[in-house]
N, C-alpha and C positions, 0 to 999 in steps of 0.2 A: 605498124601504125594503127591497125583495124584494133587490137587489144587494150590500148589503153582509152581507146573512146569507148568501147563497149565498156570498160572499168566506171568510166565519168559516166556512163548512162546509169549503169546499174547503182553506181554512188548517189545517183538525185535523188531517187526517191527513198530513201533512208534519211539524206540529208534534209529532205522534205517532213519528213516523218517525225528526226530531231527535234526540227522547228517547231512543229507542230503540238508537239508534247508540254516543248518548254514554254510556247504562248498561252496553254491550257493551265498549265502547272503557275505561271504569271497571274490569269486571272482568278483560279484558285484561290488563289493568296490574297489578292487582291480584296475579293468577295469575304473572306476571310477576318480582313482586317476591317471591312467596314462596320460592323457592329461594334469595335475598339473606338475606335474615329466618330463616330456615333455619341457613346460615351463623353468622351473627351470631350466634344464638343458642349455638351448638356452641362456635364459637371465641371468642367472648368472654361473652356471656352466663354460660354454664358454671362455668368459669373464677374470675370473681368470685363466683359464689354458692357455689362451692367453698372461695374463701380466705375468705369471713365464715364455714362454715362453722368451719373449722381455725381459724379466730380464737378461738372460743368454746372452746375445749379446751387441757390443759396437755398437749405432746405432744411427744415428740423426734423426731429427724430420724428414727428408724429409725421409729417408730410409724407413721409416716407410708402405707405399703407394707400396714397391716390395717386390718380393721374398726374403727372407733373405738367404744369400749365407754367410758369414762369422764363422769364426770359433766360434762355443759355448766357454763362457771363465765366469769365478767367480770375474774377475777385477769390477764386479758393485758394488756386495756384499764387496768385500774388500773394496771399495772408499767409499762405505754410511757406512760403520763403523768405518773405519776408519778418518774418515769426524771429524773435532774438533768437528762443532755442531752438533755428532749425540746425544750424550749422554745428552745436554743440552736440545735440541729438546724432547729427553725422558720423561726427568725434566717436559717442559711448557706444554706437553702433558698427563702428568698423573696429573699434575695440574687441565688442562683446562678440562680432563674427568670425574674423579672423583668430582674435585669442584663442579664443572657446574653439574653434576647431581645430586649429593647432596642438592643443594640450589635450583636445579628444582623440584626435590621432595621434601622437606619440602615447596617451596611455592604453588605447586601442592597438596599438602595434606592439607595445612590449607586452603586453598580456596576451596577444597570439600569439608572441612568439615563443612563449612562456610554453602556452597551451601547447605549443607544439609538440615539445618537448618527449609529450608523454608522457610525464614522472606519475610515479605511485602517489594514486588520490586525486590525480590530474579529474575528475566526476565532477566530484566536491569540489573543487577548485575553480572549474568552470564556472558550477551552479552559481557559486560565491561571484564571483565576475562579472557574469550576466543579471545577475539581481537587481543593482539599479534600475535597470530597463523595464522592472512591473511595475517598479515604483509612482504613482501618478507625477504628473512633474509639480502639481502643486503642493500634494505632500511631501517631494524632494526638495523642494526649495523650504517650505515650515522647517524641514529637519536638520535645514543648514541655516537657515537664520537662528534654533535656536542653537546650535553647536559655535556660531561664531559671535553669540553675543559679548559685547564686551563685558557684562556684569557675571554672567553664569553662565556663560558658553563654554564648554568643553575646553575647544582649540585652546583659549586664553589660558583655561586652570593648568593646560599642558607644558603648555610657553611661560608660564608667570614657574612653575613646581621645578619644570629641568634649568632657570634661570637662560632662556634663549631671550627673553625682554624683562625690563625691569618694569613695566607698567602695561595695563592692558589694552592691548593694540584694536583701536575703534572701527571694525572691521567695514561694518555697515553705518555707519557715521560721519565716517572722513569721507568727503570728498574726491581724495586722492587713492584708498582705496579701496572700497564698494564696488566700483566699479569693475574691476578685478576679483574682488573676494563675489560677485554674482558670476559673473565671464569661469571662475572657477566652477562655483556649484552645477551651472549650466552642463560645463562641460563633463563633470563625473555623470549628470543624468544621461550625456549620449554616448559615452566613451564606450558602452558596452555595443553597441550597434558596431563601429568600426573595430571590434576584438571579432565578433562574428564574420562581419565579411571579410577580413583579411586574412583571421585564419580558413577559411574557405578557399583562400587565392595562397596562400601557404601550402595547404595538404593537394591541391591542385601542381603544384611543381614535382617534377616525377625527383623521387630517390636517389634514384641512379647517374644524377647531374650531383648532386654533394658528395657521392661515394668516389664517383670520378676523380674533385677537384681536392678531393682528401687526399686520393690518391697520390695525385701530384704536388701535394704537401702545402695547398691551400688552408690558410687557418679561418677561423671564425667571421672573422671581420671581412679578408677579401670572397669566402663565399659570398658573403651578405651583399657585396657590392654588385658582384659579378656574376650572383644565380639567384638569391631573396628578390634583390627591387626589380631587376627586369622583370621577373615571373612575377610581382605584384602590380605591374605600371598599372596593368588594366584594371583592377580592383583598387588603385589605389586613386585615379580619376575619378569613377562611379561613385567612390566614398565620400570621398572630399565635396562632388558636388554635391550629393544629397543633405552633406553633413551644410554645408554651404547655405542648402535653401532652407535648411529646418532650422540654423541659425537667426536668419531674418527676418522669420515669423514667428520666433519665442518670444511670448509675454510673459509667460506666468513666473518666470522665474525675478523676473522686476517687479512682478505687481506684487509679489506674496514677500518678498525680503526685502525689498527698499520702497516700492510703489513710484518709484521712478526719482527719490532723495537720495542725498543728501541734495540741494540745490541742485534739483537736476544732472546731474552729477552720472547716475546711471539710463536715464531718459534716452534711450533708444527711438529708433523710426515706429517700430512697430508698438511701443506704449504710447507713444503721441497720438496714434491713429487712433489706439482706444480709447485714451483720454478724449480727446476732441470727437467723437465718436458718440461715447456712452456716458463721459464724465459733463460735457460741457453742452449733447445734446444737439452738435452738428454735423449733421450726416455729411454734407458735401465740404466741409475741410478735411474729417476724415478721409472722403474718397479721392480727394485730394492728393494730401498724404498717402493715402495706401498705393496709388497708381505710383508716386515718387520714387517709394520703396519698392514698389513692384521694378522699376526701370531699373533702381540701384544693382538691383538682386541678378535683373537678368544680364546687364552689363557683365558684374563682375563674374558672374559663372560663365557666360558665355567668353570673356578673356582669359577665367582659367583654361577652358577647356581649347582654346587656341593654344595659347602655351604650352599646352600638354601635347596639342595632336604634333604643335611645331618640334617640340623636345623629342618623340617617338621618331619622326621623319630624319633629325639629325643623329 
């Protein structure tokens, strides 16, 4: 009986010691992250609690520059909802988010998986891939407005010469589809970001999980199902959300090829703010609007990312 108390005696203070390390090692970290936290707060924190501010007030762009003395009022909120084109605005915008990241992760995915490959020239290949991405995005969008014009646009002389249409299809014109033909350009400007991190989360899956399932005379397709996506969930969340939030705060690819036409037709959340903003010179329906879309944005990423953490857990 005497041996195993003298064990727990001499176990405390070790145990003690553990603790002690790991509460060190806690605040560390702690101290550590406050200069992060710090940051954050300054540059983004601020920021937003400054635009709900200005939301709350009727104010012109000049007001903007002094103290604000006028009464707090919800007339911003009532007018950008009440607005005909909020709810269309909604429409072009969960169009251009969702589309546009969709078709930037699928082309983001089959080009790492491309890269993966390793084929001879796979350098250049790369370089060639990632290129978009220097692109500024206002010159990317110039370069697809003038590629899809319907008089001298490229696409058309392509489609009209191999006979895929008989008349030139009004990309940026129609209504019906502009709004697609931008949600496209959009998305070739980011599609290089998700070819990066995924194949990142690609060359991160060890070899020896493929050679295995080869072994056992796995082909192509149920690798991909059964060793690719798991080994990419976690890259494939972090992608989609950031691809998510970079979606909701693209302007320039509306304002540089459609400027938000045909009939509003392409008029996203985030051009209304600019317009009502900087076009029509009031600050608090923009912040209005921006706080809206700020809600939209974090809504929907935050129920992606539940449905993802819920899909990993089953």
């Amino acid at each position: 009986m005497t041996l195993p108390a003298e064990g727990g005696a001499a176990a405390r203070p070790q145990r003690r010691l553990r603790l002690g390390r790991q509460a060190r090692t806690r605040l560390l970290l702690t101290a550590l992250m406050v200069p992060a936290l710090l940051c954050t707060g300054v540059l983004v924190a601020w920021p937003i609690a400054k635009l709900i501010q200005i939301s709350f007030y009727e104010l012109r762009l000049a007001e903007l520059m002094r103290p604000i003395v006028k009464p707090w009022t919800l007339a911003n909120y009532a007018a950008a909802i009440g607005h005909p084109g909020f709810l269309p605005s909604l429409g072009a915008t969960a169009i251009f988010v969702f589309a546009g990241t969709a078709a930037a992760l699928a082309m983001g995915l089959a080009t790492a998986l491309l890269l993966d490959l390793r084929l001879a020239g796979s350098a250049l290949f790369q370089a060639l891939i990632v290129s978009p991405w220097s692109v500024a995005p206002a010159i990317a969008s110039l370069i697809w407005m003038f590629l899809l014009n319907d008089q001298f646009g490229l696409v058309n002389y392509l489609l009209l010469a191999t006979g895929v249409v008989a008349s030139p299809v009004p990309f940026l014109t129609s209504p019906d589809v502009a709004i697609w033909a931008v949600t496209f350009a959009a998305a070739w400007k980011s599609y290089p970001f998700f070819t990066v991190m995924l194949l990142a989360g690609l060359q991160s899956i060890p070899r020896s999980l493929h050679e295995a399932a080869m072994m056992d005379g796995a082909g192509r397709l149920r690798r991909f199902r059964a060793i690719t996506l798991p080994g990419l969930a976690g890259f494939l969340r972090v992608t989609v959300f950031l691809g998510l939030l970079s979606a909701f705060r693209n302007v320039e690819s509306v304002l540089v090829m459609t400027g938000g036409g045909p009939a509003r037709s392409t008029e996203t959340l985030a051009v209304r703010v600019y317009a009502e903003t900087f076009q029509f010179l009031s600050p608090g329906r923009g912040a209005a609007l921006g706080v809206l879309t700020l809600g939209v944005a974090v809504a929907t990423t935050l129920a992606f990312l539940w449905a993802g953490r819920r899909r990993a857990r089953s």
